[in-house]
N, C-alpha and C positions, 0 to 999 in steps of 0.2 A: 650621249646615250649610254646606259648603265648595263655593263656586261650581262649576261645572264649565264647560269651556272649552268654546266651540260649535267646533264640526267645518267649516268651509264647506261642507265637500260635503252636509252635514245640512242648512243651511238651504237651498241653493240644490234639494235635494228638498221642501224643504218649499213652497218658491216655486211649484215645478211641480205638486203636488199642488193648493193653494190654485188655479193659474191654471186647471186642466183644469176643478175645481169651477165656477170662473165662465164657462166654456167650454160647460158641461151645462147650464147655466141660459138661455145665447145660441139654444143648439140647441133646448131647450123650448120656447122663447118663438116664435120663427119656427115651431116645429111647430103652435104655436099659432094663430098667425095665418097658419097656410098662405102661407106665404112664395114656396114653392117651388112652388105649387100656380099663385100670382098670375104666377111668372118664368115658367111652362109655355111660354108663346107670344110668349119673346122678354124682351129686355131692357127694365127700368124704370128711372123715375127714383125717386130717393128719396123725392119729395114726391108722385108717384103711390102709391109704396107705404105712404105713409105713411095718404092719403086712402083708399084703399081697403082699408085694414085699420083704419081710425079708430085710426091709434096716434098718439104725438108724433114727430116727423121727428127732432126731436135726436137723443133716445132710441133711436130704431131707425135712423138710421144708426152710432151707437156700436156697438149688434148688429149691424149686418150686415158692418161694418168688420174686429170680430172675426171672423165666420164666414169671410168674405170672407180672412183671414190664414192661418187655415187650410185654406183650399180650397175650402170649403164650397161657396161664391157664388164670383162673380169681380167685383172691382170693375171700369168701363169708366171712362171719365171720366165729367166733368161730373157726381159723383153719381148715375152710373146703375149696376145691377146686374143681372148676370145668371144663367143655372144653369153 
């Protein structure tokens, strides 16, 4: 079978498909741990929300950095987030 030549504009669709997927996974997860339920009453820091949702802080500032790119959140400094 005779290779076929990738297209760029193909992969760089496929790029974006794959990124949204891991984008729907960011937005579940914070659905999950009521994210936006904890920001209600004002901006946190990462290590609060990490403590009041029993998650790893790594972990969830990687999510929230993503949501946070997309609009989702808003990053403040010093690792604090808000709605």
């Amino acid at each position: 079978m005779k290779k076929q030549p990738v297209k760029p504009e193909f992969t760089f669709k496929m790029f974006e498909v794959l990124s949204r997927m891991w984008l729907v996974g960011c937005v579940k997860t914070a659905a999950e741990l009521n994210i936006a339920d904890q920001l209600a009453y004002g901006p946190k820091t990462i290590s609060a929300l990490a403590e009041e949702t029993h998650s790893n802080e790594k972990e969830l500032y990687r999510i929230m950095r993503a949501l946070s790119s997309e609009g989702i959140f808003e990053e403040l400094e010093n690792k604090t987030f808000a709605l």
